[in-house]
N, C-alpha and C positions, 0 to 999 in steps of 0.2 A: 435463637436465631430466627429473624423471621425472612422472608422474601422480598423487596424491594425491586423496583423496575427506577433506572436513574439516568439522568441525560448526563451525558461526559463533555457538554459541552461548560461554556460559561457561567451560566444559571444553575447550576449543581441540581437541576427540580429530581424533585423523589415524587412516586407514586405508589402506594402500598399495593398489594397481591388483588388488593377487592378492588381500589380503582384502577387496575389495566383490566382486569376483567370486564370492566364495565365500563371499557376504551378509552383510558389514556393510557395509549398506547404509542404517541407520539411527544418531543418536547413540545408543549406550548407556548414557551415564553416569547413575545416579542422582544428583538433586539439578540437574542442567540442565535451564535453563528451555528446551531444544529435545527432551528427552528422546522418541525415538522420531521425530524429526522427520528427513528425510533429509537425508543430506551432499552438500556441494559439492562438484562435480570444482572442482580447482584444478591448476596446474602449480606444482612444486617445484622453487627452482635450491637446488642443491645448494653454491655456490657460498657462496651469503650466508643459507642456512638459513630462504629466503621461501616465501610461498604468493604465487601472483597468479592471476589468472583469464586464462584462454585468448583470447589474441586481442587481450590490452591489453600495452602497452609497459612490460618491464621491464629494467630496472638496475639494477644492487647498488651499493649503498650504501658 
């Protein structure tokens, strides 16, 4: 599992653990309606290609 920071808006953008560190910390996308809005830590299984949130029960599909 790794860590992922992700915008819930339109543009689904992902930013891995090293680029919010190194602030993208906000969505960037032009034309989403979260634009500038900040991302969600989320965990990534790499497994089945999800996002879920820390602390909730997941399984692949």
């Amino acid at each position: 599992m790794e860590l992922h920071y992700v915008c819930t808006g339109s543009c689904h953008g992902v930013a891995t653990e090293e680029q919010w560190r190194h602030g993208a910390k906000t969505c960037a996308a032009q034309g989403c309606e979260r634009h500038g809005q900040p991302l969600v830590k989320r965990l990534f299984c790499e497994k089945c290609g999800r996002h879920y949130k820390e602390g909730s029960k997941h399984s692949c599909a």
